[in-house]
C-alpha positions as CSV (number, residue, x, y, z in Angstrom):
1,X,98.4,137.8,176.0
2,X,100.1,138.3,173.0
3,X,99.0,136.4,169.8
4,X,98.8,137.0,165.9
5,X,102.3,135.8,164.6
6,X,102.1,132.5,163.9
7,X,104.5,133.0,160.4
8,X,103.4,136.6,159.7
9,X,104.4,140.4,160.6
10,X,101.8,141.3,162.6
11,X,101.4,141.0,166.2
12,X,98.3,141.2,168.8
13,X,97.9,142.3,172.4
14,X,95.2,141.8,174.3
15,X,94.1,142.5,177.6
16,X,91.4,139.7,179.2
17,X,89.5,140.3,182.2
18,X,86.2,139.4,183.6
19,X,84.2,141.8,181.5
20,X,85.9,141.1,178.4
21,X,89.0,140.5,175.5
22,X,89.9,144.0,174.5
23,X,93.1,144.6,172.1
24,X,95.3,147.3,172.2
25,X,95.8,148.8,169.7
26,X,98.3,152.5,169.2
27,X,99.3,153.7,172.9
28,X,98.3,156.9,174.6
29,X,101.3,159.3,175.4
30,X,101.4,158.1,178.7
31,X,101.9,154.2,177.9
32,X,104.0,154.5,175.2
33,X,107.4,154.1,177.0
34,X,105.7,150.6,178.6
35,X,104.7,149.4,175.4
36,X,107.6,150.5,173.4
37,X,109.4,148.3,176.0
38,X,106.8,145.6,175.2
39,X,107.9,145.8,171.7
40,X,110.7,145.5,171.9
41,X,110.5,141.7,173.7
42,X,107.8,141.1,171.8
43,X,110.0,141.2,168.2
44,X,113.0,140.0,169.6
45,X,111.1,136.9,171.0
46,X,109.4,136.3,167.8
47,X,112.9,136.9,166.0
48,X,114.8,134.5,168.7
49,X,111.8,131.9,168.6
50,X,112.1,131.3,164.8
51,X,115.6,131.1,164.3
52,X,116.1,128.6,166.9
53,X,113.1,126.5,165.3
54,X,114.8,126.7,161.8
55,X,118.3,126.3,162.8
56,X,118.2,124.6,166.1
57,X,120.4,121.5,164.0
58,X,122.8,123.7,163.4
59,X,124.3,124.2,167.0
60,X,123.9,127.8,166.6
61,X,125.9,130.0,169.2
62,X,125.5,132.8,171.3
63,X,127.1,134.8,168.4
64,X,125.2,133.7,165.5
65,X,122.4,134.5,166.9
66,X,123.8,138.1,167.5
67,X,124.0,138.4,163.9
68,X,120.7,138.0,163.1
69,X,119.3,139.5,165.8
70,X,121.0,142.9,164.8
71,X,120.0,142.5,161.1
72,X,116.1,143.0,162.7
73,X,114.1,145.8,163.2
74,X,110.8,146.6,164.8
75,X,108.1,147.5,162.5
76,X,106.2,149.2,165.8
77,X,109.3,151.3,166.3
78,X,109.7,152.6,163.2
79,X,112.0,149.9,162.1
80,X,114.4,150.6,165.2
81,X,117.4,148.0,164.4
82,X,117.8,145.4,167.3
83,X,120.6,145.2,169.5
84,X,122.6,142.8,172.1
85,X,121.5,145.5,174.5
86,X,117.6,144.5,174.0
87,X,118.6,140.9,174.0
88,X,120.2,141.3,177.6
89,X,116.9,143.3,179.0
């Protein structure tokens, strides 16, 4: 599951199974196109979550949201700018 926003900048994944909560923390080599996908939902969800809380009263459109979305980035990216391509994965 992923936790750890909840108004802040930092996010949390953690595995649970049977034997144990473990988070992850940086990726090995062989993971890190997965979880740079992951990332990528993961800020845009937290991005797309919180401006439809704020502004939901406002009727906001399919291109408003565009516009804030692409004024993002992804801290665990290296602050990769967000795009209507990551939106429509």
């Amino acid at each position: 599951f992923i936790h750890g926003f909840d108004g802040g900048v930092k996010n949390c994944i953690t595995l649970s199974t049977e034997f144990g909560e473990y988070n992850l923390l940086k990726p090995s080599a062989e993971y890190t196109p997965l979880m740079n996908n992951l990332y990528e939902k993961i800020w845009l969800s937290k991005v797309v979550v919180e401006y439809i809380e704020e502004y939901h009263y406002l009727l906001p459109t399919y291109e408003d949201l565009l516009e804030i979305i692409r004024g993002q980035t992804i801290p665990d990216l290296d602050n990769k700018i967000m795009s209507e391509e990551m939106l429509h994965k």
